[in-house]
mmCIF entry with sequence, helices, sheets and N, C-alpha, C, O atoms, coordinates in Angstrom:
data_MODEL
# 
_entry.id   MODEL 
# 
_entity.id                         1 
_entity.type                       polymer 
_entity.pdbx_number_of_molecules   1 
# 
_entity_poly.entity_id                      1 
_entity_poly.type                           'polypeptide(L)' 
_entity_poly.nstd_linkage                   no 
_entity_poly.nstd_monomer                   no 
_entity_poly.pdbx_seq_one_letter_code       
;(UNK)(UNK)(UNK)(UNK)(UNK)(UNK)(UNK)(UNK)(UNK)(UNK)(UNK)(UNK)(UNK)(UNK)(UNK)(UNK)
(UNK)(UNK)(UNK)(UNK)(UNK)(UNK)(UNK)(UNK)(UNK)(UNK)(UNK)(UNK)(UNK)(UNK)(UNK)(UNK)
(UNK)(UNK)(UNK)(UNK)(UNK)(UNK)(UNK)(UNK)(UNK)(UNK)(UNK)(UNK)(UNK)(UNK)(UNK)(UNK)
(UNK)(UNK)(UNK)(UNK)(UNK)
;
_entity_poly.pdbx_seq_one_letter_code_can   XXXXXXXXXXXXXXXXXXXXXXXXXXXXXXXXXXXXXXXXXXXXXXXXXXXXX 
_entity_poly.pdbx_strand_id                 A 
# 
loop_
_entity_poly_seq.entity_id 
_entity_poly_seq.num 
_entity_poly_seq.mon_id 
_entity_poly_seq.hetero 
1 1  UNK n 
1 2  UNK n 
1 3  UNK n 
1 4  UNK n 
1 5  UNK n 
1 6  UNK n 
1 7  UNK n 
1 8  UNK n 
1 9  UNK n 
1 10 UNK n 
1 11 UNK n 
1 12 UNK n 
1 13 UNK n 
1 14 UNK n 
1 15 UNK n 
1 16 UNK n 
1 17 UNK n 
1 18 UNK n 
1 19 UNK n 
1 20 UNK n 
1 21 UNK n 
1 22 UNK n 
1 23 UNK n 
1 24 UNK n 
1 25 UNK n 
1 26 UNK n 
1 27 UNK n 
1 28 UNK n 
1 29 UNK n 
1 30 UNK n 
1 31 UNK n 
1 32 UNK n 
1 33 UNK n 
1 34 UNK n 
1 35 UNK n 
1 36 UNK n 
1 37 UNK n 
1 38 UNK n 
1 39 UNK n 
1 40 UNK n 
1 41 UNK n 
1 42 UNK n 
1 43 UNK n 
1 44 UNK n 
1 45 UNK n 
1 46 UNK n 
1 47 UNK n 
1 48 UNK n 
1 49 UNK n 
1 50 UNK n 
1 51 UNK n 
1 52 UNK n 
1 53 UNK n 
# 
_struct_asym.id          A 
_struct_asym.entity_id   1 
# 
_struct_conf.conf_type_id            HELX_P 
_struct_conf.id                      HELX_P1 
_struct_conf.pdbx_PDB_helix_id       AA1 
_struct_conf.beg_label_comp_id       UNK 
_struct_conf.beg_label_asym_id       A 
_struct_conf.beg_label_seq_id        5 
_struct_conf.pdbx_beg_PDB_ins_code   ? 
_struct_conf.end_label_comp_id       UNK 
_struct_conf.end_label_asym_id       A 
_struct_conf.end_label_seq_id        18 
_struct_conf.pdbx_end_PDB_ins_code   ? 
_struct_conf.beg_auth_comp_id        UNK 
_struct_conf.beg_auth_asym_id        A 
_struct_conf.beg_auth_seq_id         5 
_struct_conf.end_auth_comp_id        UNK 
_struct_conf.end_auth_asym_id        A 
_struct_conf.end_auth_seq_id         18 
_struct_conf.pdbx_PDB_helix_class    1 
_struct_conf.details                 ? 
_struct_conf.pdbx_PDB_helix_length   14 
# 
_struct_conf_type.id          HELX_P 
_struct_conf_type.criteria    ? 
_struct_conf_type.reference   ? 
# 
loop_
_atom_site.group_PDB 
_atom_site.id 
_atom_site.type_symbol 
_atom_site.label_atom_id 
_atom_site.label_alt_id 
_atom_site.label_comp_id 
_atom_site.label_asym_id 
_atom_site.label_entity_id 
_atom_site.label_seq_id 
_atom_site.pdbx_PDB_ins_code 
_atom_site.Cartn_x 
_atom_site.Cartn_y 
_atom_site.Cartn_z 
_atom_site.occupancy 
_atom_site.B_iso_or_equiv 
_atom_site.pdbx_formal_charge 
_atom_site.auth_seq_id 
_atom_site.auth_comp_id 
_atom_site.auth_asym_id 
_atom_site.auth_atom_id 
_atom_site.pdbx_PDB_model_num 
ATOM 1   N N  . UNK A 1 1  ? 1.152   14.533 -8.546  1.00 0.00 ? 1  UNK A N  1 
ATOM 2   C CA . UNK A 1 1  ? 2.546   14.882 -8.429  1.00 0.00 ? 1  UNK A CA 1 
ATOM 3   C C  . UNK A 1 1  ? 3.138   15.255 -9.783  1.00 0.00 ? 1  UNK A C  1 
ATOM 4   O O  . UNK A 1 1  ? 4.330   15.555 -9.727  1.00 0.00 ? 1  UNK A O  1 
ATOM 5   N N  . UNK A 1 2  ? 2.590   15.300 -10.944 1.00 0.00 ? 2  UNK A N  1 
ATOM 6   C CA . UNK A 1 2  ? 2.980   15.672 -12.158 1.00 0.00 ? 2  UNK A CA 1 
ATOM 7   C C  . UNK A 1 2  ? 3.959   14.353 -12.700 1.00 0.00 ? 2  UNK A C  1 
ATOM 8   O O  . UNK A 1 2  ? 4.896   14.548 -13.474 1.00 0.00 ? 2  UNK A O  1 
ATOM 9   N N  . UNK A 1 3  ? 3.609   13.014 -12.191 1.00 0.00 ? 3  UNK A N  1 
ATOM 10  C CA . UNK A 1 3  ? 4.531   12.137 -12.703 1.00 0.00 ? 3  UNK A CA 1 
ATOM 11  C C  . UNK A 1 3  ? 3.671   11.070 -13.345 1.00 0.00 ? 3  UNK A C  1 
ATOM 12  O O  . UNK A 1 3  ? 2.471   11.107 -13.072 1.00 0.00 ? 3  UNK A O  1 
ATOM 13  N N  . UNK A 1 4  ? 4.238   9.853  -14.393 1.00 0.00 ? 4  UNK A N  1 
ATOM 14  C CA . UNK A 1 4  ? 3.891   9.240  -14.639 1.00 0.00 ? 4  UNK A CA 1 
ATOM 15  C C  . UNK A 1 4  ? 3.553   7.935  -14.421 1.00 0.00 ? 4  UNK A C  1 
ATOM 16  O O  . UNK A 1 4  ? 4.527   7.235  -14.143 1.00 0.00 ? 4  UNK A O  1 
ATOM 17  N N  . UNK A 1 5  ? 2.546   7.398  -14.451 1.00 0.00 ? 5  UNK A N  1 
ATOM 18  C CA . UNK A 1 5  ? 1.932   6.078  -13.890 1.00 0.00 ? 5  UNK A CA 1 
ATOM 19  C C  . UNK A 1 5  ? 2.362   5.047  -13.472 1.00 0.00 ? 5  UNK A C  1 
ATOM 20  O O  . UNK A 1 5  ? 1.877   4.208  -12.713 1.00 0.00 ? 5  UNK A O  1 
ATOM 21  N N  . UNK A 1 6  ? 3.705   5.145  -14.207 1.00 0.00 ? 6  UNK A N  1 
ATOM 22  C CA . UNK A 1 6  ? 4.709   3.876  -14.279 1.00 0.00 ? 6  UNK A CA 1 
ATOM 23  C C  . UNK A 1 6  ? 5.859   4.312  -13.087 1.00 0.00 ? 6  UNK A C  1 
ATOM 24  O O  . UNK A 1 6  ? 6.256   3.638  -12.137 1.00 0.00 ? 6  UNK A O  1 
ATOM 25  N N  . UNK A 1 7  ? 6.129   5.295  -13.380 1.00 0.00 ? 7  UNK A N  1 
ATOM 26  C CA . UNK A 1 7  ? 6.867   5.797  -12.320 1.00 0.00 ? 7  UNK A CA 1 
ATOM 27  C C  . UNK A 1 7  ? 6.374   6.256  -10.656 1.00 0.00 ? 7  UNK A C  1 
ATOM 28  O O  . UNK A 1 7  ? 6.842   5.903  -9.573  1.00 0.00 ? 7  UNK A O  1 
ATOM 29  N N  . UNK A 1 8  ? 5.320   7.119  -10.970 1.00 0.00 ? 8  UNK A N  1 
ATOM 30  C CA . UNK A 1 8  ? 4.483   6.513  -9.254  1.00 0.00 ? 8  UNK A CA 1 
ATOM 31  C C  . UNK A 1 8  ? 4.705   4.921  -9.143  1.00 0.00 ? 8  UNK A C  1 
ATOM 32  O O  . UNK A 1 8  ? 5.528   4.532  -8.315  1.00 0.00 ? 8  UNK A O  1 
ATOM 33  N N  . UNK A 1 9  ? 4.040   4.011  -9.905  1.00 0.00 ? 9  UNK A N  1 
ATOM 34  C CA . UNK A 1 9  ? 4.195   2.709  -9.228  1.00 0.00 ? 9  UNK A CA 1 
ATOM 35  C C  . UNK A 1 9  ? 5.455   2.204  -8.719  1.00 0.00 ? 9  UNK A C  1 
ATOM 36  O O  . UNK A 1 9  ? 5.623   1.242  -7.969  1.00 0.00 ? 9  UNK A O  1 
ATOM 37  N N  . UNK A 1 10 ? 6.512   3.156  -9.339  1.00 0.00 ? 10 UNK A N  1 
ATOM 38  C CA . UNK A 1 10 ? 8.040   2.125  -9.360  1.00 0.00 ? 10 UNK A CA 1 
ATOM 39  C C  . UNK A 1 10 ? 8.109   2.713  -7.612  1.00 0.00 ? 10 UNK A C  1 
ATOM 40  O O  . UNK A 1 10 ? 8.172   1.834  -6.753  1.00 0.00 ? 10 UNK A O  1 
ATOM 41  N N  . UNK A 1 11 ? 8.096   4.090  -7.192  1.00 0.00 ? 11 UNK A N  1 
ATOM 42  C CA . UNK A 1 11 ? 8.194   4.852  -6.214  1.00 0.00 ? 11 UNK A CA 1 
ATOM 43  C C  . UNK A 1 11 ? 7.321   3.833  -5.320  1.00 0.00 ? 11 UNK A C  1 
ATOM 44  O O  . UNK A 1 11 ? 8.002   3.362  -4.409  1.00 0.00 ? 11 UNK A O  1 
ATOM 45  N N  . UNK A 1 12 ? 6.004   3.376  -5.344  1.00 0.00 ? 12 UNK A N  1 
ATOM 46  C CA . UNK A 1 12 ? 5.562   2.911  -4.324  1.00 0.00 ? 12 UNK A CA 1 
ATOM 47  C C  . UNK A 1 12 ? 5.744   1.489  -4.341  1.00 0.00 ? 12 UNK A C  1 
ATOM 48  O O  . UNK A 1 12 ? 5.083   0.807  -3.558  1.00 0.00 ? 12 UNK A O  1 
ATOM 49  N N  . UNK A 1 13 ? 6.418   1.044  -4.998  1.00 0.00 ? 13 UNK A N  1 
ATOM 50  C CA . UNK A 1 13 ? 6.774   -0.451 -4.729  1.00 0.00 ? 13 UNK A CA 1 
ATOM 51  C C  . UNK A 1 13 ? 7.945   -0.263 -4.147  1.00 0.00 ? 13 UNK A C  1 
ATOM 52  O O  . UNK A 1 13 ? 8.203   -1.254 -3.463  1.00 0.00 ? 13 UNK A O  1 
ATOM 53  N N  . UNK A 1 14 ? 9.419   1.152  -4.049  1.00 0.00 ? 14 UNK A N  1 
ATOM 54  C CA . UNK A 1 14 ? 10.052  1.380  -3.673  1.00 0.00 ? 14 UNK A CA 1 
ATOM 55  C C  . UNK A 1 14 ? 10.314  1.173  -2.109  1.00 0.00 ? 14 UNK A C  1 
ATOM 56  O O  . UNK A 1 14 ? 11.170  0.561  -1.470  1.00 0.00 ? 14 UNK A O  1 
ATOM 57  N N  . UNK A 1 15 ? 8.892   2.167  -1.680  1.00 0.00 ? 15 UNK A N  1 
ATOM 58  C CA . UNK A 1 15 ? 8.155   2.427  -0.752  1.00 0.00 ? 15 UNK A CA 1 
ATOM 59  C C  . UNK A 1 15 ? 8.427   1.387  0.417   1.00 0.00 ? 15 UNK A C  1 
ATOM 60  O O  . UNK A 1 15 ? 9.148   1.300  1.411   1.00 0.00 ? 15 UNK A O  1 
ATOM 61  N N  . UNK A 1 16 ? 7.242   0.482  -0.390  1.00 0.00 ? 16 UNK A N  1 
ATOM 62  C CA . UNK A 1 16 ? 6.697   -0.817 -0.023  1.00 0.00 ? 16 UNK A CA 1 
ATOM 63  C C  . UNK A 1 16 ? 7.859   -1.728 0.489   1.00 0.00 ? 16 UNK A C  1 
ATOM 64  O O  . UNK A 1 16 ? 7.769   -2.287 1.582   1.00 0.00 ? 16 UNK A O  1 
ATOM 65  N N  . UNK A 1 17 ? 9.031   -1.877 -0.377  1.00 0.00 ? 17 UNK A N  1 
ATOM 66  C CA . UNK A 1 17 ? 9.872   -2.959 -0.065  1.00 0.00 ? 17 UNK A CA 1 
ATOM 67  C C  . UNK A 1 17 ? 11.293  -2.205 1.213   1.00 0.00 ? 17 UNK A C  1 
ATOM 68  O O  . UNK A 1 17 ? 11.808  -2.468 2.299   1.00 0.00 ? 17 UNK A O  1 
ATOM 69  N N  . UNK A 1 18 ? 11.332  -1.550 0.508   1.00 0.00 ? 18 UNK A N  1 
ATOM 70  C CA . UNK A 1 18 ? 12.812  -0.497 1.227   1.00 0.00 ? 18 UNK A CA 1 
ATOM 71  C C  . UNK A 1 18 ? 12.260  0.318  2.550   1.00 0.00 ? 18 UNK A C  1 
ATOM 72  O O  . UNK A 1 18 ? 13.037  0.788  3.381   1.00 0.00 ? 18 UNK A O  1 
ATOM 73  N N  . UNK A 1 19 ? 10.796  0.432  2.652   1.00 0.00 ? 19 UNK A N  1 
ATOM 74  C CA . UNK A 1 19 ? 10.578  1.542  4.000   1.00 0.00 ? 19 UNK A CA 1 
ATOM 75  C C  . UNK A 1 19 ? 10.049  0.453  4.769   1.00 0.00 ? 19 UNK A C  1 
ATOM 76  O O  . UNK A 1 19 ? 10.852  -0.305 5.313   1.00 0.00 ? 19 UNK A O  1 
ATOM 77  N N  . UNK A 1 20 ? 8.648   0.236  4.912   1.00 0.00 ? 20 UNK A N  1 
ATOM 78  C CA . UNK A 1 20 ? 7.734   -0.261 5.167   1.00 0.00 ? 20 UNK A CA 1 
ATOM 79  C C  . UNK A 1 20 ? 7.630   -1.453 5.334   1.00 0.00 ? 20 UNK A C  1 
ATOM 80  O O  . UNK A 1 20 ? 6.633   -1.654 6.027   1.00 0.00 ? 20 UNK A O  1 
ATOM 81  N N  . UNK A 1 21 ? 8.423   -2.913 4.914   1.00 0.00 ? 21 UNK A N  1 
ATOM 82  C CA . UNK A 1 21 ? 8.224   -4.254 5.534   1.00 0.00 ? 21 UNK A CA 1 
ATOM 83  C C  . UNK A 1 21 ? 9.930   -4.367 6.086   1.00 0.00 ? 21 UNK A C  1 
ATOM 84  O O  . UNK A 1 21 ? 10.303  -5.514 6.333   1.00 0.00 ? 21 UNK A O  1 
ATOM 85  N N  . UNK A 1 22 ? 11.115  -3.061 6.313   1.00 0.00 ? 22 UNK A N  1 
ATOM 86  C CA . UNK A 1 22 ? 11.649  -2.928 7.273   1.00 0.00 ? 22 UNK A CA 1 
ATOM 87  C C  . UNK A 1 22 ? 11.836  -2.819 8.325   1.00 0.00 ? 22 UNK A C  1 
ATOM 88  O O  . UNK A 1 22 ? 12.722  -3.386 8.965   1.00 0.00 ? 22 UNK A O  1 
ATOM 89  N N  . UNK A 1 23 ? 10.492  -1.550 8.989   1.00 0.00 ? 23 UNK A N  1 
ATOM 90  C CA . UNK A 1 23 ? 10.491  -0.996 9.649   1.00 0.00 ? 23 UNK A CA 1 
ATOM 91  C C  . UNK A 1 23 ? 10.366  -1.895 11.479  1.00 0.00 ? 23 UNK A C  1 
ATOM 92  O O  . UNK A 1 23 ? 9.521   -2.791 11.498  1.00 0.00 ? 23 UNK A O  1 
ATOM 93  N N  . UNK A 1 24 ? 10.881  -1.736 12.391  1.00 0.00 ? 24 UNK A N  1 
ATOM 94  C CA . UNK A 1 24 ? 10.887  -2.184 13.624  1.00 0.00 ? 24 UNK A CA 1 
ATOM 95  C C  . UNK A 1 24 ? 9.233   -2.507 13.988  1.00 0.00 ? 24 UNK A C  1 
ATOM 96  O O  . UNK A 1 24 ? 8.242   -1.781 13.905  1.00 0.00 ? 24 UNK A O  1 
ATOM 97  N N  . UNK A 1 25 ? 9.361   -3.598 14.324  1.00 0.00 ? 25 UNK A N  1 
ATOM 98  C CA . UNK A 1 25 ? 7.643   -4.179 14.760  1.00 0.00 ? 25 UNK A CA 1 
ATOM 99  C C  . UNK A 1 25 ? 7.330   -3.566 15.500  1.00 0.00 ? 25 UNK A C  1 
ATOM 100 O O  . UNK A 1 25 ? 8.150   -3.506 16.417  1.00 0.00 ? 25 UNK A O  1 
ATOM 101 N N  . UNK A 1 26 ? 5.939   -2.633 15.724  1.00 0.00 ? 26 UNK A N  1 
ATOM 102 C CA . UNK A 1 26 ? 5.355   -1.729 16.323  1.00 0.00 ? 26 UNK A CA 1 
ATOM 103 C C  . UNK A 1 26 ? 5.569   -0.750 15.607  1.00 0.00 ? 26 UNK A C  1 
ATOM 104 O O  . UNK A 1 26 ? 4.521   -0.132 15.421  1.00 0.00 ? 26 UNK A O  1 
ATOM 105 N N  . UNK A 1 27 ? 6.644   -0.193 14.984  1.00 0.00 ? 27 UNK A N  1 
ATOM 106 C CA . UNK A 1 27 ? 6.983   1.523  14.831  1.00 0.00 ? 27 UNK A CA 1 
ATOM 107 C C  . UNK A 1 27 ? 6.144   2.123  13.530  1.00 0.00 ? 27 UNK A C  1 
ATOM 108 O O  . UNK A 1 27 ? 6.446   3.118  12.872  1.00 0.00 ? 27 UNK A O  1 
ATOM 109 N N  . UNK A 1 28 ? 5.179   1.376  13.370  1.00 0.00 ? 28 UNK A N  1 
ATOM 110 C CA . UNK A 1 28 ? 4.170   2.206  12.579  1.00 0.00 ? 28 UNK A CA 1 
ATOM 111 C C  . UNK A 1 28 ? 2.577   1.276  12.560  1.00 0.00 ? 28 UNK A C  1 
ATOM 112 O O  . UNK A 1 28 ? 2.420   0.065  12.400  1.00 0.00 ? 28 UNK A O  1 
ATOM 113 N N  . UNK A 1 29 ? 1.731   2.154  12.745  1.00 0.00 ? 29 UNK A N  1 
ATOM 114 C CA . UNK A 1 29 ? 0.540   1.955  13.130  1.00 0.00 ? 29 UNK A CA 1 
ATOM 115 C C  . UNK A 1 29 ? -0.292  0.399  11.624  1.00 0.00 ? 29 UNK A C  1 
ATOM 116 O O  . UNK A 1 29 ? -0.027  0.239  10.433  1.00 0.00 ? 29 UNK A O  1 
ATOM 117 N N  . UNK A 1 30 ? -1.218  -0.322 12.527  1.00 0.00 ? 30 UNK A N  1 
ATOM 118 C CA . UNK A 1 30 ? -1.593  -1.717 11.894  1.00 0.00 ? 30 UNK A CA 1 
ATOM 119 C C  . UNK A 1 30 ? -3.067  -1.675 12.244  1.00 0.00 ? 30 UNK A C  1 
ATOM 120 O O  . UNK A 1 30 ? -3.634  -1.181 13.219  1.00 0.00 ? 30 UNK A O  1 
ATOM 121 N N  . UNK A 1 31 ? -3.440  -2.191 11.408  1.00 0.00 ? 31 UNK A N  1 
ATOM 122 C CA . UNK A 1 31 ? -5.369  -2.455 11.842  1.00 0.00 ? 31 UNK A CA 1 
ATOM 123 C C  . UNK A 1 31 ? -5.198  -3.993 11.086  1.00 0.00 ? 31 UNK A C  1 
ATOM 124 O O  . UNK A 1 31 ? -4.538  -4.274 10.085  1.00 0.00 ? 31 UNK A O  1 
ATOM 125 N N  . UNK A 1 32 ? -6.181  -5.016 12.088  1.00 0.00 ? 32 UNK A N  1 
ATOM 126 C CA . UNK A 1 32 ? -6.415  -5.919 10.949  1.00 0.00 ? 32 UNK A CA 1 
ATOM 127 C C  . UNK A 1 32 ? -7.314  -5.403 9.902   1.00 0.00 ? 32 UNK A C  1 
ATOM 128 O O  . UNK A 1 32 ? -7.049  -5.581 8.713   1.00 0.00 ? 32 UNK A O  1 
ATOM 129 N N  . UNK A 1 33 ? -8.407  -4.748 10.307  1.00 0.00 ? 33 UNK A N  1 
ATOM 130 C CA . UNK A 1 33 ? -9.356  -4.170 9.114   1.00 0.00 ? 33 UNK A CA 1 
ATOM 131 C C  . UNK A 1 33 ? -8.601  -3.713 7.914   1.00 0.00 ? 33 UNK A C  1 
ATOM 132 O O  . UNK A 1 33 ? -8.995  -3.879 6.759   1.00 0.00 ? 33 UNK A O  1 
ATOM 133 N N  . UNK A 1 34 ? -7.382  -3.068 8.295   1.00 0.00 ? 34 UNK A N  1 
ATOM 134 C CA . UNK A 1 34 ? -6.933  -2.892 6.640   1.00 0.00 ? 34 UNK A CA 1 
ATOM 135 C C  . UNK A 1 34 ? -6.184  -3.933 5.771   1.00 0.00 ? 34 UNK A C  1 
ATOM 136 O O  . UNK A 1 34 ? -4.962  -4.065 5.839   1.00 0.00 ? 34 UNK A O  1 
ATOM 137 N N  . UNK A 1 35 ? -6.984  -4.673 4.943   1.00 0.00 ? 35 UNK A N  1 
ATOM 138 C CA . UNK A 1 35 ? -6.727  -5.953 4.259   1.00 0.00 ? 35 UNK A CA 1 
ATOM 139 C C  . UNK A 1 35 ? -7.652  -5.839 3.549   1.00 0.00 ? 35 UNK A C  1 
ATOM 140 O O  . UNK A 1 35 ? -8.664  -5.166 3.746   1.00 0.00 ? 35 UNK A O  1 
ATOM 141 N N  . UNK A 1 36 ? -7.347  -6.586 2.520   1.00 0.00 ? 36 UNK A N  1 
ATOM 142 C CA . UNK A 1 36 ? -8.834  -6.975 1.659   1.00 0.00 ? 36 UNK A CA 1 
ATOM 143 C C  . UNK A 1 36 ? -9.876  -7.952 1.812   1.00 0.00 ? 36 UNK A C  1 
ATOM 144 O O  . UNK A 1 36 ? -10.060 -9.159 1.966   1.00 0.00 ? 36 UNK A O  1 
ATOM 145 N N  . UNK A 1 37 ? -10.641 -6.528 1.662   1.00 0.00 ? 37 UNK A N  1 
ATOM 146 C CA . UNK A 1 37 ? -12.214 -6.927 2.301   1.00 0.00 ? 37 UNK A CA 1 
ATOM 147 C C  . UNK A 1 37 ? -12.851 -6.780 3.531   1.00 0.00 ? 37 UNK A C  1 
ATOM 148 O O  . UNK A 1 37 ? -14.003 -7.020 3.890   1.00 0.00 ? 37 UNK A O  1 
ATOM 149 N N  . UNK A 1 38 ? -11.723 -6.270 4.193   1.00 0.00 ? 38 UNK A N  1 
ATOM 150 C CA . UNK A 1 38 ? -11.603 -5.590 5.833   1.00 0.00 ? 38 UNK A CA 1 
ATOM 151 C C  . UNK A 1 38 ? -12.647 -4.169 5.805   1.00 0.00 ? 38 UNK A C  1 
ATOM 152 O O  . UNK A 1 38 ? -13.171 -3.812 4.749   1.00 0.00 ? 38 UNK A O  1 
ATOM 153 N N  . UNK A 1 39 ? -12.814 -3.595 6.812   1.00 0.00 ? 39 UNK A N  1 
ATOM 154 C CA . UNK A 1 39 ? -13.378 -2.770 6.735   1.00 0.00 ? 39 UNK A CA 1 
ATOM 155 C C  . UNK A 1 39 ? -13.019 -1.474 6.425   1.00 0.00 ? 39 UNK A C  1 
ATOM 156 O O  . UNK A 1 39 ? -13.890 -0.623 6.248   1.00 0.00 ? 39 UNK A O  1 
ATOM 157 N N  . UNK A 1 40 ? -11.410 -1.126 6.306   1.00 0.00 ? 40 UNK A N  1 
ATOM 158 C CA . UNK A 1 40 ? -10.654 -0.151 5.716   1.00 0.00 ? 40 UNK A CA 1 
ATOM 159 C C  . UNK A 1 40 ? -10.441 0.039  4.108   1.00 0.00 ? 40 UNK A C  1 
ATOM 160 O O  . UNK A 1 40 ? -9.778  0.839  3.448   1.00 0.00 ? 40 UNK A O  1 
ATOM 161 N N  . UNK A 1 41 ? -11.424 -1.218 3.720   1.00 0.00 ? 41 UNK A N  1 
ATOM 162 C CA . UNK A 1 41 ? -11.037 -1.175 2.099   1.00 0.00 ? 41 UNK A CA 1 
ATOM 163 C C  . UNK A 1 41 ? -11.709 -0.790 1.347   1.00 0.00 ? 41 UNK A C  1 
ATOM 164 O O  . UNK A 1 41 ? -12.813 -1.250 1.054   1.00 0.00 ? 41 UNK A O  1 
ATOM 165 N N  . UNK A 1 42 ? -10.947 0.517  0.693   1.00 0.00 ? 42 UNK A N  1 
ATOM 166 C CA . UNK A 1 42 ? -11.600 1.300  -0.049  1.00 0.00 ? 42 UNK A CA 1 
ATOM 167 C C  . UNK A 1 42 ? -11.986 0.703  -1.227  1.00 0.00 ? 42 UNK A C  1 
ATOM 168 O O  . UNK A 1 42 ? -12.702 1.388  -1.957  1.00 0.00 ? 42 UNK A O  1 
ATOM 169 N N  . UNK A 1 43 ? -11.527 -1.007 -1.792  1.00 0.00 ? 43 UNK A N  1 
ATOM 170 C CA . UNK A 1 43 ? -12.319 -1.313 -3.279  1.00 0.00 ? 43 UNK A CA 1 
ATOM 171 C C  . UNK A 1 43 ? -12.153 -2.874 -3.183  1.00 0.00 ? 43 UNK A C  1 
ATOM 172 O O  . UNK A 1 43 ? -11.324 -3.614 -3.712  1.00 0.00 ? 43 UNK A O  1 
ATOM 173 N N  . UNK A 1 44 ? -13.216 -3.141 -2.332  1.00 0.00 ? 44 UNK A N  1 
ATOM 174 C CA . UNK A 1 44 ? -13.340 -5.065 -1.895  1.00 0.00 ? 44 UNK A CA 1 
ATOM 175 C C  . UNK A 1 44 ? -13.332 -5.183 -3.458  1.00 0.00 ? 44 UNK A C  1 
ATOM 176 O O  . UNK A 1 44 ? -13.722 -4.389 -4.314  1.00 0.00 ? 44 UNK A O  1 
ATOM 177 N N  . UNK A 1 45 ? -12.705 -6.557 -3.569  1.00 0.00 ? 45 UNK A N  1 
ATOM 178 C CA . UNK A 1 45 ? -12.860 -7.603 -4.891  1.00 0.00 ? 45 UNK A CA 1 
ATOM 179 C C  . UNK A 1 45 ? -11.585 -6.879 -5.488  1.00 0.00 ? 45 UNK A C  1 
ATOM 180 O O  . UNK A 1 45 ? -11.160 -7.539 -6.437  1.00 0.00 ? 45 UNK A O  1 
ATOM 181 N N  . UNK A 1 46 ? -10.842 -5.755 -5.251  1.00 0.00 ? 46 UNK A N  1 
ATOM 182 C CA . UNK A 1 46 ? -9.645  -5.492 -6.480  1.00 0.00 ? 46 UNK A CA 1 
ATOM 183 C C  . UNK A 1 46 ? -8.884  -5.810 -5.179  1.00 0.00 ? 46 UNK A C  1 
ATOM 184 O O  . UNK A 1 46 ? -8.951  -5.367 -4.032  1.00 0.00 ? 46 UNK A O  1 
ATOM 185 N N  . UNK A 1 47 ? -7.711  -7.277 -6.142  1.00 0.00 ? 47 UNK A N  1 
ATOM 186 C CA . UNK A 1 47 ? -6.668  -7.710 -4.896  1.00 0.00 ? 47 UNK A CA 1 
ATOM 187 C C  . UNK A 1 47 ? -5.248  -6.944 -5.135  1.00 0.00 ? 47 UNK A C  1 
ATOM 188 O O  . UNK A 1 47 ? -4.417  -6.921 -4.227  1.00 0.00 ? 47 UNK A O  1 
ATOM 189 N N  . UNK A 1 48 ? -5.005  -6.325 -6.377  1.00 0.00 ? 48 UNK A N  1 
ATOM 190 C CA . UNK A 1 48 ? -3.736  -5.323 -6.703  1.00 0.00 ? 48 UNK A CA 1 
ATOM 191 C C  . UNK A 1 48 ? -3.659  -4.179 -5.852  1.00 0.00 ? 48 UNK A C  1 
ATOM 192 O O  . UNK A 1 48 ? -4.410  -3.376 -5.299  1.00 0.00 ? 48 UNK A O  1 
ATOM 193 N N  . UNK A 1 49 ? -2.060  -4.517 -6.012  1.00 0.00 ? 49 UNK A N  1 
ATOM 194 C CA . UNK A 1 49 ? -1.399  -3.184 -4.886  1.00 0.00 ? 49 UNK A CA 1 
ATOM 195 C C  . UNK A 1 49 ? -0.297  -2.388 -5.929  1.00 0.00 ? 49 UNK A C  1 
ATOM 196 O O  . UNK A 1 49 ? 0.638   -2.704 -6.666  1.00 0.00 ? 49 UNK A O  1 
ATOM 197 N N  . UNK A 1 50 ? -0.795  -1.536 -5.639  1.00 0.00 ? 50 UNK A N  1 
ATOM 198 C CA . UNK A 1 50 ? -1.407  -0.531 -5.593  1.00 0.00 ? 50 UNK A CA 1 
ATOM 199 C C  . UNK A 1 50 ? -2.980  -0.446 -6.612  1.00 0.00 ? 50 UNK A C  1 
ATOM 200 O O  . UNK A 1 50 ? -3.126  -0.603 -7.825  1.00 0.00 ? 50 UNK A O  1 
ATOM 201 N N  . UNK A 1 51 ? -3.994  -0.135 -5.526  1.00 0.00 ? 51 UNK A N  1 
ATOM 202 C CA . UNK A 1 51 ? -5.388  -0.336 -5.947  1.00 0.00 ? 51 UNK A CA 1 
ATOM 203 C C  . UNK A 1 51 ? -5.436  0.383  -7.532  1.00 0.00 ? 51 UNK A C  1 
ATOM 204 O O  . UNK A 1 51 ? -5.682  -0.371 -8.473  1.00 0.00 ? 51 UNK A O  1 
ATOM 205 N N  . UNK A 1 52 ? -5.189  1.901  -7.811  1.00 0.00 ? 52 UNK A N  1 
ATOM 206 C CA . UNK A 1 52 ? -5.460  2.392  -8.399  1.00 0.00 ? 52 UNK A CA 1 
ATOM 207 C C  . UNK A 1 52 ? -6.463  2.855  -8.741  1.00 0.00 ? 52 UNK A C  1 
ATOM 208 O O  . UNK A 1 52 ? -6.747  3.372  -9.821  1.00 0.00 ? 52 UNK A O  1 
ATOM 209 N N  . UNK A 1 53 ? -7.247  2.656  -7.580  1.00 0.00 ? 53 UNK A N  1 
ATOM 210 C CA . UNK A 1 53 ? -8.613  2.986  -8.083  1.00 0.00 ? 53 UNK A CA 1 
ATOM 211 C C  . UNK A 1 53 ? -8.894  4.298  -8.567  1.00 0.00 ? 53 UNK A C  1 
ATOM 212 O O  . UNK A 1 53 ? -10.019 4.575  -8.982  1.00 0.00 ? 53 UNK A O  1 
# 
């Protein structure tokens, strides 16, 4: 996105708090697999969010 590291993170912690642990139960899609160490995880053993990998 042409932005800086610090600032993506601020945006997705934005994200994270203001969209996403608002949103109406059900109204956006859940797997248990996506968790850490689940089978959706793109980097078992790193527990930070945003991965950065």
């Amino acid at each position: 996105m042409g932005i800086d590291d610090q600032f993506a993170k601020e945006i997705a912690t934005d994200v994270w708090n203001d969209i996403y642990l608002r949103r109406p139960a059900g109204s956006i899609y859940v797997s248990p697999d996506c968790r850490d160490g689940g089978a959706l995880d793109l980097v078992p053993g790193n527990t930070s969010w945003p991965t950065g990998y």
